[in-house]
Structure formats: C-alpha cells, structure tokens
N, C-alpha and C positions, 0 to 999 in steps of 0.2 A: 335838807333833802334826805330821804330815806336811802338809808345806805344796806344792801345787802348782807347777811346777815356771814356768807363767806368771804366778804369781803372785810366787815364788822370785825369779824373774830379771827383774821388773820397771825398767825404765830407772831409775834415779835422776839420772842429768843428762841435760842437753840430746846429751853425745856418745854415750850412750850409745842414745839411740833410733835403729832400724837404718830404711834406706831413705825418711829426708824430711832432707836436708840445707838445702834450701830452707827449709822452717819452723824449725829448730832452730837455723839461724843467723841469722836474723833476727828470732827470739825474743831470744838471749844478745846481739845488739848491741843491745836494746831496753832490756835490763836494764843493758846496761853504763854506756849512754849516758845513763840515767834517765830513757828517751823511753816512758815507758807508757802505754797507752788504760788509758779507762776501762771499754772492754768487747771483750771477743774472742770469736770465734766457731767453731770447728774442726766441719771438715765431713769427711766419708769413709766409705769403708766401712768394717767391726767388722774389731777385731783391728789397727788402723793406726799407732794409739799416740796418738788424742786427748785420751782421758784420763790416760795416763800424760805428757803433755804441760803436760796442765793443772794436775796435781798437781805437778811440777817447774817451773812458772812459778811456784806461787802461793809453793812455797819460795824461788825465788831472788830473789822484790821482797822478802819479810820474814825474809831468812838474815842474820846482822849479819856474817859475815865471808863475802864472796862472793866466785865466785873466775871471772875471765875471763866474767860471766855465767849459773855454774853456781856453784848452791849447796853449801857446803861441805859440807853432813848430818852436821857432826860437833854443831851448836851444838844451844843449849835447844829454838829454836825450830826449826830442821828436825827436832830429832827428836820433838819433841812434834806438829808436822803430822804425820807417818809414823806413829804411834801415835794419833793422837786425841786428845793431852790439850789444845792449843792449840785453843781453840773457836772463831777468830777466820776460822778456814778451813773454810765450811762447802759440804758435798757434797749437791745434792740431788738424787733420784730425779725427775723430774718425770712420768716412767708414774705415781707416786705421789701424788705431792702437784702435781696439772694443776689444780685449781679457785683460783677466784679469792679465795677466802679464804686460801690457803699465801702467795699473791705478797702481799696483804696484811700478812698477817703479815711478810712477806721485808722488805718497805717501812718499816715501823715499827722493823724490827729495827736495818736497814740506819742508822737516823737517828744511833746512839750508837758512839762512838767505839770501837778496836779494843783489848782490854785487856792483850792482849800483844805482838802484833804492830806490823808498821808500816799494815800495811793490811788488811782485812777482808776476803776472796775469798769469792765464791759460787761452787761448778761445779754447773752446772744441765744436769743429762745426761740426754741423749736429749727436748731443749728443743721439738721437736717436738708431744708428747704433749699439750701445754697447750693448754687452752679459749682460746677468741677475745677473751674477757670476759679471762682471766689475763693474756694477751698487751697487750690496751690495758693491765689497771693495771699493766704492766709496761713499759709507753712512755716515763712522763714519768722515773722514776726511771733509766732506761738509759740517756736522756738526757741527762741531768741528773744527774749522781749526786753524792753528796758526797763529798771529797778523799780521803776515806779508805777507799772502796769501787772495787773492781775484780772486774769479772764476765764469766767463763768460760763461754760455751755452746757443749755439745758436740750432733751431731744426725746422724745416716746419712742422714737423708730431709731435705735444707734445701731442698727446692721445698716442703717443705709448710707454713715461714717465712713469717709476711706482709711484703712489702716493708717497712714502718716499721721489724721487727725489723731487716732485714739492713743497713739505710741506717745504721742506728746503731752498726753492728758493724765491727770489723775483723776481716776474713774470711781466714781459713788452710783451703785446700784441701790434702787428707790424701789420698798417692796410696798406691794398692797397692804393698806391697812387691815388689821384684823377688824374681825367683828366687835368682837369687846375693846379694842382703844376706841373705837369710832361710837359705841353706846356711851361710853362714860365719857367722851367729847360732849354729844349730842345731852347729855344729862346737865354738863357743865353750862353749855351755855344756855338749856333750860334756864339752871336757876340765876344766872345772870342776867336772865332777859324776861325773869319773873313769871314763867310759863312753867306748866308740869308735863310731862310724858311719862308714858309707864312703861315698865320693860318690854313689854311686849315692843310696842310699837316702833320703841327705839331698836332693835332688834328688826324687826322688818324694814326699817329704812338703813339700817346696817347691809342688811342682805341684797336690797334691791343697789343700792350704792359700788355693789362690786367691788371695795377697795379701794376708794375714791372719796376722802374726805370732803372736796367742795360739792358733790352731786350729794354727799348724805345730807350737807347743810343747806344746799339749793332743795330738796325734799322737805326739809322740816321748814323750811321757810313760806313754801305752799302749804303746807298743812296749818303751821300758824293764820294765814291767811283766812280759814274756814272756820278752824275752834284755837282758843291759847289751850284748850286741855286736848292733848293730842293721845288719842289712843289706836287703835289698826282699824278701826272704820273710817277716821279722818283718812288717817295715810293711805288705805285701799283707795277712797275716793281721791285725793290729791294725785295717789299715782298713777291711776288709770288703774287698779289690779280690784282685786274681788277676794271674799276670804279664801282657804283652802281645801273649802267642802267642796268646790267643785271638782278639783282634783282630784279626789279619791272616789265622784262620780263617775268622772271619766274612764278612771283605773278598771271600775267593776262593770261598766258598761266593754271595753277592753278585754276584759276576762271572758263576759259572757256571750263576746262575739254581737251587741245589741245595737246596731248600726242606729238603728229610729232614736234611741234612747242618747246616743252620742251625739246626733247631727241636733237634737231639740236640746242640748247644754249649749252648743257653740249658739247656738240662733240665740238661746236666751244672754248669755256672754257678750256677744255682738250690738246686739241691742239696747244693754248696758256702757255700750261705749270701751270695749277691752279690747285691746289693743293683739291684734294674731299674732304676730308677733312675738310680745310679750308673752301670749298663753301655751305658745309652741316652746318656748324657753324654759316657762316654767314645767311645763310638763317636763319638758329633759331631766331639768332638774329634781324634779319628784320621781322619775322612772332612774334615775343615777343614785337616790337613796334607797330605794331598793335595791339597787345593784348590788352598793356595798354594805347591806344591811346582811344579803345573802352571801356577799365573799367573806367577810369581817370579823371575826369572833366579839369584839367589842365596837362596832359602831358608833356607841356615844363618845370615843374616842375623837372620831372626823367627822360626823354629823352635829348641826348646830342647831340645837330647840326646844322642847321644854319635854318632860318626860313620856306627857300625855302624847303630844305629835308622835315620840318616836315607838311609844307601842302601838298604835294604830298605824305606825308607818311597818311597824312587825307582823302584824297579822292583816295588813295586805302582800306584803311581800312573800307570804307561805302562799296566794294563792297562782303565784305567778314563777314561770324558769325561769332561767338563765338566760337560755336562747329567745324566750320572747320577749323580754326583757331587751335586749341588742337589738331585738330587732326592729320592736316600737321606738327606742332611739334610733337608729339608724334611718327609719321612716319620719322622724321628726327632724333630721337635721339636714335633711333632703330638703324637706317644708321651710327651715328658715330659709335656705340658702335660694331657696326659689322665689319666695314671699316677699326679696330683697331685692328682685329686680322684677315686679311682676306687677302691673298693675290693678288687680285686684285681687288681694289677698286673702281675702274668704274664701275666695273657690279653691286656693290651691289649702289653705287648712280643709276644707270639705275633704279633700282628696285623699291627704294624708291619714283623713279619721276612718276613710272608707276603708285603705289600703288595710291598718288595724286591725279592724274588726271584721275581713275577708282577705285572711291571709291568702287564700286559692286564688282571688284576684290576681297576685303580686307575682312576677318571677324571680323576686331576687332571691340570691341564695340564705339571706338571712332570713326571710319568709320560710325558704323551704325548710331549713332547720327547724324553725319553729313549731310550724304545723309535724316536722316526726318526733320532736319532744312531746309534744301536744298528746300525738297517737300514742309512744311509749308512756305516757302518766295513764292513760284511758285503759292501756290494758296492764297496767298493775295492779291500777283501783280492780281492771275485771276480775284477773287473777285470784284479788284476795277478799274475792265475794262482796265488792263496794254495787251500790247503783251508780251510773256516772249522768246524771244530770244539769244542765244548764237554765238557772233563773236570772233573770236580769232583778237590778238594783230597783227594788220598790220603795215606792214615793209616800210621805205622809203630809197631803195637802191641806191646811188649816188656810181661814181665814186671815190667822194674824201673820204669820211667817211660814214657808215653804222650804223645809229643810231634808235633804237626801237622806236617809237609814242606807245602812251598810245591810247586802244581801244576805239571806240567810238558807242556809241549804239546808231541807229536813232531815231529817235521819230516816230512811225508809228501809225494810229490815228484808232481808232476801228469802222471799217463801219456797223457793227452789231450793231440791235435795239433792248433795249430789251420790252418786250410785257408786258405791264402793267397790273398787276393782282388786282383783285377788290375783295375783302373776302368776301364782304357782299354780291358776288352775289353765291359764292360757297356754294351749297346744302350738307346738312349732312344724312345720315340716322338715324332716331331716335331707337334706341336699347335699352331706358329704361325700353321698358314694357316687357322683352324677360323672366324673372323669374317674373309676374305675376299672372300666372297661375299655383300657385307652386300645388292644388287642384288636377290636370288632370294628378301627378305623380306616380309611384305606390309607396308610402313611407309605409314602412312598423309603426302600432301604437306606440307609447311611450310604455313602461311598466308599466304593474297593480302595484297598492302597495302588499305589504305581504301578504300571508293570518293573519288573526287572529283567535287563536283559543277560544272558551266560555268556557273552564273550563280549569286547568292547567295540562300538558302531566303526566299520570304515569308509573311512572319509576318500575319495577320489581325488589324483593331483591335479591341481591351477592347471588351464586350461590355456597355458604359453607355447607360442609357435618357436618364439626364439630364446634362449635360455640369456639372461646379461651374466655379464661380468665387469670387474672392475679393474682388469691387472692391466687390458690397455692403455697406454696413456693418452693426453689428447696430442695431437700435432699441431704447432703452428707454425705459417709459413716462413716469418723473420722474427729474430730474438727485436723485443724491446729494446730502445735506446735512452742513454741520459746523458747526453750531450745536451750543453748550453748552446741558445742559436747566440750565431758569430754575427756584428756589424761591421759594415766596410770602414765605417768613420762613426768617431763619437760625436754625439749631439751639440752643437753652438748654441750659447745661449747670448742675449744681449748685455750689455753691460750695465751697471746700478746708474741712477744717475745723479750728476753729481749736482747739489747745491753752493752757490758763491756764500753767501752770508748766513747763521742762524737767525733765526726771526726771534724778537728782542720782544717782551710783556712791555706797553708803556698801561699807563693807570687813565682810563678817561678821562679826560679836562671841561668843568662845568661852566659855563658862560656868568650864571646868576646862583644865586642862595635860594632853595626852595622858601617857600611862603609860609608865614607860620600856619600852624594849624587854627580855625576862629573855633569859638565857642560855641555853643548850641544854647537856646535858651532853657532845654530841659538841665543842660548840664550847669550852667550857668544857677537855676534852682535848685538844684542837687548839691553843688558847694555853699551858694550862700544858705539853707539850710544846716548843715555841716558846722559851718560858721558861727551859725544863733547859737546850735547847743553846746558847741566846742565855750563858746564866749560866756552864756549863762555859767558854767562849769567851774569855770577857772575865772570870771569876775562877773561877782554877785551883785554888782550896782548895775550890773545890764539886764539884770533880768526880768522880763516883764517889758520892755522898753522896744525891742526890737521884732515884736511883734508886729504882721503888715506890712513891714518895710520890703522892700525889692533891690538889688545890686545890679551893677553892671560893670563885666570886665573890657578895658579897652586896654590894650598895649600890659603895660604893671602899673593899671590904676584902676582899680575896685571900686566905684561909685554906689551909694547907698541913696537910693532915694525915699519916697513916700514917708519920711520917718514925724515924731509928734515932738509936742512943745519939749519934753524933757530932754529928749535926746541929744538935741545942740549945745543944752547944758553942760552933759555931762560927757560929750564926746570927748574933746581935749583930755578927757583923764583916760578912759577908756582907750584912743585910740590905737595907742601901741600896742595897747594888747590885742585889739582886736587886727591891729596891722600881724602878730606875732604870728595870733591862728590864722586865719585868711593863708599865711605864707606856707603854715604847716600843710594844710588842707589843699592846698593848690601846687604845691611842691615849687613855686616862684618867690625866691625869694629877693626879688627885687620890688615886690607887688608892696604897693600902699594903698590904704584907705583911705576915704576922703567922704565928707558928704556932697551932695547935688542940690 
C-alpha cells in the first residue's frame, strides 16, 4: 500500500528533524547524560515536528543500544514502538479521550511497572482538548509520578493550559520552520524518491507551507501526482494558486484607480478555479512587501526571493504610500475575515476590489488618509511643474499566451510659462498711521481719585433706651444644698442559698463496644492495590503474578481471589511477606493472607 510521502519520511532521530536544533539538542544531551523529567511539554504550530519528536524521545530513553542520544531503531524495542507491538509506549488522542474517566484510567494504569521497556511513555496529543475536571485528576500524578513513568504533551493552543499544568512541565517551544530548512528537506527527499524539483518551486511550496513541514510534503506529494519533474507551474496547479503576474496586475490597476480592469483579473482568477481566499492572502502578502520594502533600507534582509521579484517588487512600490499601502491591507483583511464566514465568497472579494479602487466609496479613516496622501503627492508633482495623469495597465494579447506589461507613463513636457514676479515692484498700502488719531474719539475720561474728606465722619450713639451694666449681682432665693438624702432603715436582702452536697463528675458508663468500622470496596481496592506494588517491590518472584487478582478483608483475614495457575505455587513462599505488607498498608497487624 502507498504510504504518504509525510508519513514515508518521518524524522527517526533527533538529526533528522529539520529546523529546531535548539530542541533536538537538548533533547539527545538529556538522554545522553540520563537527565530526564518526568514530564515534557511541546508546543507550536501543526507540521513542526512535536510529535515526531515525541515518538523519538520515548525510543531513545527505552533503545538498549543508543547512540550519541539517538536511538539506534535497529533493536526489539525501537522497532516494536515503530510498529505497535511494545505496549509500554502509549499514544493518546486527547480530542478523544478528554473526560475525566480516560485520566483515570491513565492513573491506575500508570501504577504497574513497564513489561518491556525501561520506562512507560504517554503522548497525550493535542492536551489542550481536556475537561478541567481531566486536568486536576491529572495534577497530582504529573507531579508526582512514579520512576517508571515519563509524559509527553503535545498542544498548538498552550494558553488554553491551566498554570498548575505548565508549572509541572518542561516546556519546548516548536518554531516554524524556515524557508530554506523546508527546501533542502523537500530537495532531500526529491532525490530519494528519484524525482527532480528546481529551486524555484521548492521555494513556492516552502512559502505556501507557512512553516509546516508535513503541508510542504503533503504539497510536493500532489505535485508528484501530476509530473515527477516538479517546477511552479505543477505546484501553481496542485495548489490551486496561479503565477505572480497577476499580482502586480492588480497592484497597477490599484494605483490607477481601474475598477473594470481589476473586477475582469478576479473573474479571469475565478474561473481558473483560485481559491478567494488564497488570492486575498496573497495580495496581503504582496502589499506587506512593499510595505517593508519602503520602511527597510535593506529588504533583502526579510523578504524571500530571487533578485528579479525583488526589483520589480521595487519599482512597484515607488508607485504607491504608505498610507495606501495600510489601507488596501486593512481593506483586505476585512475580506478574509468576512470571506470565512460567508457564503459566497466572490462577492465579498468583488467588494473589497471596488472599496480599492474608490477610495471616496469608503468611510474608513484609513481610506481617508489615503485619498489626502493621494492629493498631497498630486500637488507636488503640480508644484514642480509634473503633468499628473492616470493610465491603466495595458494588455499585450497574442494568440499563444496573454501576458500583463507593467504601465508606462509618458513624459509629457509642460508648454506653460510661468510669469515672473518681481516683489520689489509690488505696492503695499501703508496702514500704520490708522490709530493715530486716537484724540478725534469719543473716549470717555479716566476716573477722579476719592473724595477726601477735612475732618473725620461722625458717627451718632446706639440707639439704647436702657444703659446695662454688670456690677449687679444675680439674687437667688435659697443657697444650694449638699446634703446626702437620709433612709429610715437600710435595705434587707435575702439570704444565699445553701446547697447540702457538691455535685460529684461521674464518667458515662457504655452498655456495648461500638462496632468496628467495615470496609468500603473502593477502599478495600485502594489497599489491595497498595499491596501488589508494595509486594512486586520488596519480592520479585510476585511480580507479574498478581495481576487480576481481587482481595477481600473480613475480620484480620485478607482473602485473595481470582488468582492463576502459578500463584498457588508459589504462595507458601511469598506468603509472609505478602502477610508482612498487607499488615504495613492496613496498619492490622493481626491480618493474615490467605488464598480463596
């Protein structure tokens, strides 16, 4: 059966994963040095290589002949993880199993030692998905785990993590691959799959890829599909995309405000089967190198392409601002975000293209900006004697191929003279002497000072019939007294009263002995669990043996049932020790084991 070609070419070692050298060498000194956590966490976007990371950890803790860090994948146990038969390496879905019954399960599982391996791995992918209720019963075991367990979570969305998870994790950050790891991948396994690609192409399937090694190899895999010699016409066709002359149609129909000219690329685009979408992106992306073509002093710094693109990406970008520039973005990501919940998507690209190419349509304030950079470029040109004309992008239509020409503005020479003005012969009117004559106004005088008066004003006396004084004193009829009031007889009070005997504490007297407490059958599970690993621990001819088995406590006699043929064997030797634990674990130390 045909196997995928992302599938195919899977990393198997740490060297072999393309663009994260930061993680992949600090994974293999982890392994070398036998510095491993008990829990890791890989974060990024899809296609990064998390899980192909995780699946190459969990082989090189449990590879027995390892090599620099990297598993050898020749031995039982690499190649039994790689196939499925080593159970001890287990993979789970968590979009799947996200309730708190799976992590249960996971928890109990987690408690028994590993049957072929050295260590027991979970990858619990896309760890996100998990109920809140999952996440606590998933606290103390992550915490806390036992020796023999090591756990792998992978997740694209780790804000949606509760702090307690990530505080317990050690955290690997998974970056986008670069453009050039993902070419020289895609070259790679070219020649191992006896197929050619040429830079170019591998380059545009870099780009459309975003950073995502399995979508560049899920790309070249469609392309193989159509031709083995893969060049940018294959992969335009595989991807749905078209070359990037239409782009720079768009840009100068844009410039020249050419709506008919803009609306008949999209219809021809559509047509073609291109995806709105996709062509609303790529614009972005083509109006974003311009962007930093005109912030940048060196561009070829951050832009990715071949010399030819980036000077034709130069001498479009002088014909456009800043401000319009923002502003045909800003009007393009308007258009994805509408185009994504919209059932038909052409009409809201139509929309976008009009907005464009009639900024007056638009009230946003990034339109407005635009249209008064617009006006100030028009009256510089006027200023310094330019003609300011608008031609649209003309077409050179041939039978064999139909290809856009970049517009060309004539040079038209300005027959107008202008009339030389001379300042010193221009006459002013003199208006300094106009308040002059400030005399000829009616202004009314300043104000006199105060009068003064020659003697000082007299005042007439208070208008009292009766003069007071204060030498009278007051009279009162009787002096104040301070005599205590006298009783006839002092007050009787009754007498305390007396008690014959003190009241004597006796202690309550119980009839019966309260009843013991019984056992619960969860708790009854919870010790004889307890039991298994305490016993595998301290005697190693039990182990494996008491798997399935069930207990039951009555009185101090622990009965073991459901148990297999070896176990009666080998009880009598076992038994006092497993009498020993039991006693420990239960704090009874009159308890015996016994089989049923």
């Amino acid at each position: 059966m045909y196997r995928v070609l992302y599938r195919k070419w899977r990393p198997q070692t740490f060297n072999d994963v393309a663009g994260q050298p930061h993680i992949t060498d600090t994974l293999m000194n982890e392994v070398r040095e036998n510095r491993l956590a008990h829990a890791y966490l890989f974060t990024g976007s899809r296609g990064t290589g998390k899980t192909s990371c995780a699946k190459i950890l969990s082989k090189a803790i449990n590879c027995l002949h390892p090599t620099n860090g990297n598993p050898c994948n020749e031995c039982d146990i690499c190649k039994g993880i790689d196939n499925g038969s080593v159970l001890d390496v287990v993979e789970i879905d968590a979009a799947s199993n996200r309730g708190i019954d799976d992590i249960r399960a996971l928890r109990e599982e987690s408690a028994f030692t590993p049957a072929q391996a050295k260590f027991r791995v979970y990858i619990i992918d896309e760890v996100h998905m998990l109920t809140i209720e999952a996440f606590n019963a998933l606290l103390k075991t992550l915490e806390e785990p036992p020796e023999h367990i090591v756990f792998i979570l992978a997740t694209t969305e780790v804000q949606k993590l509760p702090s307690t998870i990530l505080s317990r994790c050690q955290r690997f950050d998974f970056r986008r691959i670069s453009v050039d790891s993902i070419v020289k991948r895609l070259k790679y396994v070219a020649e191992k799959e006896n197929v050619s690609i040429d830079d170019s192409a591998a380059m545009l399937i870099a780009r459309i890829a975003d950073g995502g090694m399995r979508d560049a190899l899920s790309i070249f895999d469609r392309c193989l599909s159509i031709s083995e010699n893969v060049n940018t016409a294959v992969v335009s066709d595989a991807a749905g995309i078209m070359s990037k002359d239409y782009l720079f149609t768009l840009s100068y129909a844009f410039k020249n405000k050419d709506t008919s000219k803009a609306l008949s690329v999209i219809d021809e685009l559509h047509n073609s089967s291109c995806d709105t979408e996709r062509l609303c992106t790529e614009l972005t992306n083509h109006f974003r190198s311009l962007l930093i073509i005109k912030s940048v002093k060196r561009p070829e710094d951050i832009l990715i392409g071949t010399n030819e693109e980036l000077e034709e990406l130069k001498r479009l970008s002088s014909q456009f601002s800043i401000e319009e520039i923002l502003n045909i973005m800003n009007i393009l990501s308007s258009a994805i975000a509408s185009i994504k919940v919209t059932q038909n998507r052409r009409i809201e690209t139509e929309m976008a293209i009009i907005k464009i190419c009639s900024p007056e349509a638009s009230t946003d304030i990034s339109a407005l900006f635009s249209r008064i950079a617009e006006l100030e470029d028009k009256i510089n040109k006027l200023s310094s004697g330019q003609v300011v004309i608008n031609t649209a992008a003309t077409e050179n239509t041939s039978d064999d191929k139909k290809t856009d020409v970049f517009p060309v503005i004539p040079e038209i020479k300005n027959t107008e003279t202008k009339n030389a003005v001379d300042l010193n012969s221009l006459e002013f009117e003199d208006d300094s002497d106009e308040y002059d004559d400030f005399d000829l106004y009616d202004v009314p005088p300043p104000p006199s000072d105060a009068p003064i008066f020659e003697n000082e004003p007299f005042f007439d006396d208070p208008p009292f019939d009766i003069e007071q004084t204060t030498d009278n004193p007051v009279m009162f009829d009787a002096e104040p007294t301070t005599d205590t009031l006298q009783f006839d007889d002092e007050p009787v009070f009754d007498a305390p009263p007396v008690f014959d005997d003190e009241p004597v504490e006796t202690s309550p007297v119980f009839d019966a002995q309260p009843a013991p407490q019984t056992q619960t059958s969860g708790n009854i599970t919870r010790i004889w669990t307890n039991c298994i690993i305490e016993a595998e621990r301290e005697c190693p001819p039990v182990t494996g043996h008491l798997l399935g088995t069930k207990a039951e406590i009555n009185g101090n006699i622990l009965t073991v049932y459901n148990y297999n043929s070896v176990l009666p064997m080998i009880f009598p030797i076992v038994k006092d020790k497993l009498t020993q634990v039991a006693r420990k674990i239960t704090g009874n130390n009159e308890l015996t084991v016994r089989l049923g």
